[in-house]
C-alpha positions in Angstrom: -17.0 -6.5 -2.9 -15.1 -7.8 -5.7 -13.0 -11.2 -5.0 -10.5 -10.0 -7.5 -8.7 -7.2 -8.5 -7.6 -6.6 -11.8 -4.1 -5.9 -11.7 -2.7 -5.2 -15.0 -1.4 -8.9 -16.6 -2.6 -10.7 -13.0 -5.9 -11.4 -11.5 -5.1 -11.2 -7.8 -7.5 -13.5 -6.0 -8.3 -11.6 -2.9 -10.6 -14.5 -1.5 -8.9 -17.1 0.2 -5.9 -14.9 2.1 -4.2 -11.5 2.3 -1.9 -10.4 -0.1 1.8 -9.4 0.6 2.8 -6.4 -0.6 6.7 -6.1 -0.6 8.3 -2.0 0.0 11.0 -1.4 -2.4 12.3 2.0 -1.8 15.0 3.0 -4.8 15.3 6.2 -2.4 18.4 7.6 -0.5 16.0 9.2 2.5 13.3 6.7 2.8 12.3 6.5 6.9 13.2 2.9 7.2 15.6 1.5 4.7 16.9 4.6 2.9 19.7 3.9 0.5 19.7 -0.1 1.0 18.2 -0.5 -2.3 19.0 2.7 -4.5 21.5 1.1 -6.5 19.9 -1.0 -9.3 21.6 -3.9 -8.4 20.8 -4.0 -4.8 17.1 -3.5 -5.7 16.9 -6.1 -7.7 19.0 -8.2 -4.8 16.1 -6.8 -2.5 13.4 -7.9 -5.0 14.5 -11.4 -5.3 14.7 -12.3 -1.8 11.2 -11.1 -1.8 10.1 -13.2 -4.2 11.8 -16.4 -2.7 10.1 -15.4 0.5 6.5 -15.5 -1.1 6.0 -11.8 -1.2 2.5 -11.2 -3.9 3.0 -8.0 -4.8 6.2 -5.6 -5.2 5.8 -1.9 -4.8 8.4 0.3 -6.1 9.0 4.1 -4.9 11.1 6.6 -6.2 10.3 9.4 -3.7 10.5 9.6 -0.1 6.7 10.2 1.0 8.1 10.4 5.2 6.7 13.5 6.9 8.8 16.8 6.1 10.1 14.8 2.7 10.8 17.5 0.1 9.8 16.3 -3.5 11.6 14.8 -6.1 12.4 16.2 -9.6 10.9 14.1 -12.2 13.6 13.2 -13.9 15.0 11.7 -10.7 12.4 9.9 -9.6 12.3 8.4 -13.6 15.8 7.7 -13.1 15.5 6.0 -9.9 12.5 3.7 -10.8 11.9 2.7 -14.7 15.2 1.0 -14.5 13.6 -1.2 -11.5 10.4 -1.9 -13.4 12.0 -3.0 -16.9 14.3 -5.4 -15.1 11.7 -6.9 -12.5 8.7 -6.9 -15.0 9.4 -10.9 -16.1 9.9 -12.0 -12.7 6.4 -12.7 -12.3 4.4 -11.5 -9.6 2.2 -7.8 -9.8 4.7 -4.8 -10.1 3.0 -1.6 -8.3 4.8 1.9 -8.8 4.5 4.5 -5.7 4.0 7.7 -7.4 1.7 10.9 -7.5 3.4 12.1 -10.9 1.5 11.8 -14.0 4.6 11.7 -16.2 5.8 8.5 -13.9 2.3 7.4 -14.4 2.8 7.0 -17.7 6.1 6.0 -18.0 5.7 3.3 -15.4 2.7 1.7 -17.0 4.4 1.5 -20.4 7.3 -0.1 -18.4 5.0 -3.3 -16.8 3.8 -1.8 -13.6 0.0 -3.5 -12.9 -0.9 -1.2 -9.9 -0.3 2.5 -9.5 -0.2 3.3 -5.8 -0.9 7.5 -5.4 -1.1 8.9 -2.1 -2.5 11.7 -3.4 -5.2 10.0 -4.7 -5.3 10.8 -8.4 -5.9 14.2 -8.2 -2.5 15.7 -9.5 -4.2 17.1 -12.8 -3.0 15.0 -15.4 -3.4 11.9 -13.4 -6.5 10.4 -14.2 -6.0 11.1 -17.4 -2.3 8.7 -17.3 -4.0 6.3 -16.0 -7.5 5.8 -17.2 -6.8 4.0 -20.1 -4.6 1.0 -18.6 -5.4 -2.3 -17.2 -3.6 -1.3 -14.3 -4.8 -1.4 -10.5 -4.7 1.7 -8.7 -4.9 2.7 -5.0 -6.5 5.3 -3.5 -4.8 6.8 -0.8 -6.6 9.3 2.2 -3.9 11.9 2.8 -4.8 15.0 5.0 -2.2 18.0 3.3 0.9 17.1 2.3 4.2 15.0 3.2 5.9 18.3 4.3 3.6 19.1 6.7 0.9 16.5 7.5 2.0 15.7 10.7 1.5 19.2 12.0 -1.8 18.9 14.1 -3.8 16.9 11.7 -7.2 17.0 13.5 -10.8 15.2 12.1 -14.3 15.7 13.2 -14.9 11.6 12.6 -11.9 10.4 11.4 -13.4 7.5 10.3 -16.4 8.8 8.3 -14.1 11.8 7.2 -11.4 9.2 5.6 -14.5 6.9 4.0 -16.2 9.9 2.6 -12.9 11.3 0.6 -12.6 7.7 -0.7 -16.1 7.4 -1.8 -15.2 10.7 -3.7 -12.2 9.9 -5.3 -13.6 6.3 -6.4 -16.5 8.5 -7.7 -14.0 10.4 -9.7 -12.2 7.7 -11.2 -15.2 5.9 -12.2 -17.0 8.9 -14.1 -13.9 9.3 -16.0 -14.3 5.5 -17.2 -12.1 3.7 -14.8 -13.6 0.1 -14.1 -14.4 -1.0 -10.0 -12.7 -4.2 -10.5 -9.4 -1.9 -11.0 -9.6 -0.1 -7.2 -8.5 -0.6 -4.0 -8.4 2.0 -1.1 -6.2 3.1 1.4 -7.0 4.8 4.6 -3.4 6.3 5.3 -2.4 5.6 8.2 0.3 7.6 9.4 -0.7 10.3 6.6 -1.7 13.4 8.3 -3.3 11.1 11.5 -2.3 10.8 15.3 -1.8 7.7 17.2 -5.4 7.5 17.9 -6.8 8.3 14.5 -4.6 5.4 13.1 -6.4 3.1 15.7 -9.9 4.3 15.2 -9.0 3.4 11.2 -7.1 0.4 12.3 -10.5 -0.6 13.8 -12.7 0.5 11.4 -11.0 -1.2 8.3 -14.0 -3.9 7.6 -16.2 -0.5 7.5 -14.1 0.7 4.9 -14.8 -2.2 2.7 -18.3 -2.0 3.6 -18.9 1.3 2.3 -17.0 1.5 -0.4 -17.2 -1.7 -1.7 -13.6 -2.1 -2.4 -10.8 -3.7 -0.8 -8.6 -2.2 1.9 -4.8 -2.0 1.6 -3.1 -1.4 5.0 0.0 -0.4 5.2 1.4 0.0 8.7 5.0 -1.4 9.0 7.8 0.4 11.1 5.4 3.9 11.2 5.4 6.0 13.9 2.1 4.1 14.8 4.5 1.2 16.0 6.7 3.2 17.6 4.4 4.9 20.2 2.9 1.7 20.7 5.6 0.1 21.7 8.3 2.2 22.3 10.9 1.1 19.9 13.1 2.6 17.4 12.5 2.1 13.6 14.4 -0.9 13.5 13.4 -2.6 16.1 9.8 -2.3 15.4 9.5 -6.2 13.3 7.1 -7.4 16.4 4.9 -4.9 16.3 4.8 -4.3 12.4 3.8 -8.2 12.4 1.2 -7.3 14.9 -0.2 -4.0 12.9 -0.5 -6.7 9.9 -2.4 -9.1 12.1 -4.8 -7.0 13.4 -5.2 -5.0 9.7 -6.3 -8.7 7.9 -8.2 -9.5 10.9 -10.4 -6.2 10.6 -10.5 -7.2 7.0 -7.9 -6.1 4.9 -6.6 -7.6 1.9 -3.8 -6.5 1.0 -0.6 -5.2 3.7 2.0 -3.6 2.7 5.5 -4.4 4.4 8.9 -3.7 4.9 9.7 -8.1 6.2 7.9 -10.1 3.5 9.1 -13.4 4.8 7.8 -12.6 8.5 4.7 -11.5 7.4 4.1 -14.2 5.4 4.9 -16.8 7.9 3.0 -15.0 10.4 -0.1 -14.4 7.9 0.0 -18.5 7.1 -0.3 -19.5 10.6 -2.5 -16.9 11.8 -4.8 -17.6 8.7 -4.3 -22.1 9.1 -6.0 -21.2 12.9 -8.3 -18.9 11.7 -9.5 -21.1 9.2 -9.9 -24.0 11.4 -11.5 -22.2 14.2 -14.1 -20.9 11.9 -14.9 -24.1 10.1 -15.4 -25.8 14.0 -17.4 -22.6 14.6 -16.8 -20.7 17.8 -17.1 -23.4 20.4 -14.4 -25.6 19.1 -17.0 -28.1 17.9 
């Protein structure tokens, strides 16, 4: 696997520690932070105390992607997020946009984004086509049907090998139409058409991931549902065990999380990584 991924005007250096990638919802219905940021003003108040905090990575979304979310006319969801991208574009760090809309695609791209994050996986038609042509990242997202009704029975012979094998397909995709390795990540989608156990057996089987499809894995686990069975706690109460989900993602090997707390995660990702480090350089015995 690649040690960088070629993010638009960055080189993210995906060797030495996981990156933090910052939610910015511009959305009134989000699941967690609906509304806090839809104004322009607060999401750029939002992106700046992610910056200070040491966040990587910021991704923006314009549409609520929470199971039984309706969709978002395209002029809205332009509306909601160009505005975001023009004025955050200098600040930086890697700007990704959370879209499945060509159009967006397009528009974002022209606007600064680096990474285009679609959790349907590029195959809107038109969507290869918007992107192929960029610098940009893009991550490829498993999704079993669709946000309105994913979470209705979602059931897998082998979760694991099912997810893998739609990546492997999709990368396969983007690559015949010209799109370069060193521009992928994948997703496995947790939470995305996937019961509490399915999440786990991905959870698990991250470095797997990696392995066979020779990319790197973004995680993105904070405040789901995931936490919430787990550990019985309402979204916003569910900091702990989003820290946790993080933890155990860039122990199985992923490289990128995606969070709601950037400065938590980042504190807890620096001392988890100082001991892991340490412990490895000893070797397992300590000596």
């Amino acid at each position: 696997m690649s040690k960088r991924l070629q993010c638009g005007r960055f080189g993210l250096d995906l060797s030495q520690r996981a990156q933090v990638m910052g939610i910015l919802n511009t959305t009134p219905d989000s699941f967690s932070d609906g509304g806090r940021h839809a104004s322009l003003e607060a999401a750029i108040d939002h992106a700046e105390r992610m910056l200070a905090d040491g966040v990587d990575l910021i991704d923006i979304g314009g549409e609520s992607t929470r199971p039984g979310a309706p969709p978002v006319p395209l002029d809205e969801e332009l509306r909601r997020v160009l505005p975001v991208v023009y004025a955050l574009r200098d600040h930086g760090v890697p700007l990704s946009v959370d879209t499945t809309k060509p159009e967006v695609m397009r528009e974002a791209i022209i606007a600064g984004a680096d990474l285009i994050n679609d959790i349907h996986a590029f195959r809107t038609p038109g969507a290869i086509e918007a992107v192929r042509e960029a610098d940009c990242a893009l991550c490829v997202m498993h999704m079993q049907k669709t946000p309105a009704d994913m979470q209705q029975a979602p059931h897998y012979e082998d979760v694991l090998a099912e997810v893998i094998a739609f990546l492997q397909e999709r990368v396969a995709a983007l690559e015949a139409a010209g799109v370069a390795r060193a521009r992928l990540c994948v997703d496995p989608g947790f939470g995305f058409g996937k019961t509490l156990e399915h999440n786990l057996v991905l959870l698990r089987g991250i470095g797997r991931i990696e392995a066979e499809t020779g990319l790197p894995v973004l995680a993105g686990l904070s405040r789901k549902s995931m936490i919430g069975a787990i550990t019985g706690k309402p979204v916003e109460q569910r900091l702990a065990g989003s820290l946790g989900g993080a933890l155990a993602a860039v122990a199985h090997g992923s490289k990128i999380v995606r969070v709601h707390d950037v400065a938590e995660t980042v504190d807890a990702l620096r001392v988890w990584q100082a001991a892991w480090r340490t412990q490895h350089e000893k070797g397992q015995d300590g000596t």
